[in-house]
C-alpha positions as CSV (number, residue, x, y, z in Angstrom):
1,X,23.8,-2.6,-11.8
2,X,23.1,-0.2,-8.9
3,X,20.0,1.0,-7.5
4,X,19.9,4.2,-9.3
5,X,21.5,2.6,-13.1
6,X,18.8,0.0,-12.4
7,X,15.6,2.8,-11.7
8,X,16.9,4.2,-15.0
9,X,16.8,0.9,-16.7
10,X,12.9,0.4,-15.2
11,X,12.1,4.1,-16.3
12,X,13.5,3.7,-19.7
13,X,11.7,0.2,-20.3
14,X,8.2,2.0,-19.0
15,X,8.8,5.0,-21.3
16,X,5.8,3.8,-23.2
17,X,3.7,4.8,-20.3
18,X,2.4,8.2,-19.2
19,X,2.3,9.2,-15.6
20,X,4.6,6.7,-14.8
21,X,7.7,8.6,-12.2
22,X,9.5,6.9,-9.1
23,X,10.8,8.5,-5.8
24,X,14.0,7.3,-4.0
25,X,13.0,5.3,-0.5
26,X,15.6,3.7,1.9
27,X,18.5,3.2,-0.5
28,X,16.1,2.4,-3.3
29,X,13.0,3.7,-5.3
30,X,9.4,3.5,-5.1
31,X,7.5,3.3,-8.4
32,X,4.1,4.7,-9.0
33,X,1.7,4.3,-11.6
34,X,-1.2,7.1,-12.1
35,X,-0.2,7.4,-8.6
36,X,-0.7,4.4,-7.3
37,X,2.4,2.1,-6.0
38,X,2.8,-1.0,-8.4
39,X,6.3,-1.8,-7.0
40,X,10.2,-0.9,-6.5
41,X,13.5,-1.3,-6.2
42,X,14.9,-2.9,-3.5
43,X,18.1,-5.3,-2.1
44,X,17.2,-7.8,-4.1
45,X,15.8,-5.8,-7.4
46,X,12.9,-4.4,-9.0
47,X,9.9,-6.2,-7.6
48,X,6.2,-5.3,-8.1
49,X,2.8,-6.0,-6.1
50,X,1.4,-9.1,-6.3
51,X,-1.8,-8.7,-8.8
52,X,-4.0,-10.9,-11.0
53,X,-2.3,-9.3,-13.5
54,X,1.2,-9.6,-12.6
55,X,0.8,-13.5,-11.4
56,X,-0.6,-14.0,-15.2
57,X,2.6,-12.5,-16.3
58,X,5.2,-13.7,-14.6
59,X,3.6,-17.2,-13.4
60,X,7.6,-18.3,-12.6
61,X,8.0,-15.9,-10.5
62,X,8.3,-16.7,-6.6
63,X,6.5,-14.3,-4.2
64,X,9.5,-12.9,-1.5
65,X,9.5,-10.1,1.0
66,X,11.8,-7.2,-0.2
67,X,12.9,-6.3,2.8
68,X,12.3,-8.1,6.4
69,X,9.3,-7.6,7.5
70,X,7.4,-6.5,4.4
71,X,4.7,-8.0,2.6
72,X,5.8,-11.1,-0.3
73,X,6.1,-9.1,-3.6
74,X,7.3,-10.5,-7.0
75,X,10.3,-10.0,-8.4
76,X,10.1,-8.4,-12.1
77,X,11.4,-11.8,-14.9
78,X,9.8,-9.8,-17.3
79,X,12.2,-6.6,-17.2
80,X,13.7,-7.1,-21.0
81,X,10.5,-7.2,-22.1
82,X,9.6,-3.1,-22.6
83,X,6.2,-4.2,-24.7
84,X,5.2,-7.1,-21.4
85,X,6.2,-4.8,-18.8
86,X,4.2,-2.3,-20.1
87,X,1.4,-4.0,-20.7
88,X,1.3,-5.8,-17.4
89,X,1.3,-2.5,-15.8
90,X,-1.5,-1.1,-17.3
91,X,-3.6,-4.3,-16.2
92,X,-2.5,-4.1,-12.6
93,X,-3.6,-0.6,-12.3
94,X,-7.4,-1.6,-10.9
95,X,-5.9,-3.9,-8.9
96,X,-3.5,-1.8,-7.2
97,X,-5.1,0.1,-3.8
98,X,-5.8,3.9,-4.2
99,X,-3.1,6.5,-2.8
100,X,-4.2,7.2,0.7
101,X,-4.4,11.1,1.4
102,X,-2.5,12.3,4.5
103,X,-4.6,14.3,6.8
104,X,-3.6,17.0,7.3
105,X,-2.3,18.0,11.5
């Protein structure tokens, strides 16, 4: 599965969700959630910010940086699961920082 078949896939399993949309980045796509970032796909797959939430989750799941030089996010075991994805997030969303507002020049 591609990038793009693969965002699809995500999109599809989060359908359950409102304000849920995704933006292609670097070969891959960023997710956002009530606009705030909860993860993406990358290389490797769909991977999401390491919450509370998303540790209680997906407790097998091994922290790894999507790309070198990143921060350790968590890649998605749960993606088959529309009714677990969905769930867990909607309880990362506190967790998750704010969108930062660009100033403007």
């Amino acid at each position: 599965m591609n990038a793009k078949e693969l965002a699809e896939y995500v999109t599809e399993q989060l359908s359950g969700l409102d304000d849920v949309r995704k933006i292609p980045m670097m070969g891959g796509y960023i997710f956002y959630y009530k606009e705030r970032i909860f993860g993406g796909i990358y290389g490797s797959g769909f991977m999401v910010k390491i919450t509370n939430a998303s540790q209680q989750y997906m407790p097998d799941s091994v922290p790894e940086p999507p790309y070198e030089g990143a921060k350790p996010m968590l890649p998605v075991t749960i993606l088959d699961n529309k009714e677990q994805l969905q769930e867990m997030v909607v309880e990362m969303f506190p967790e998750l920082p704010e969108r930062k507002v660009k100033k403007k020049k």
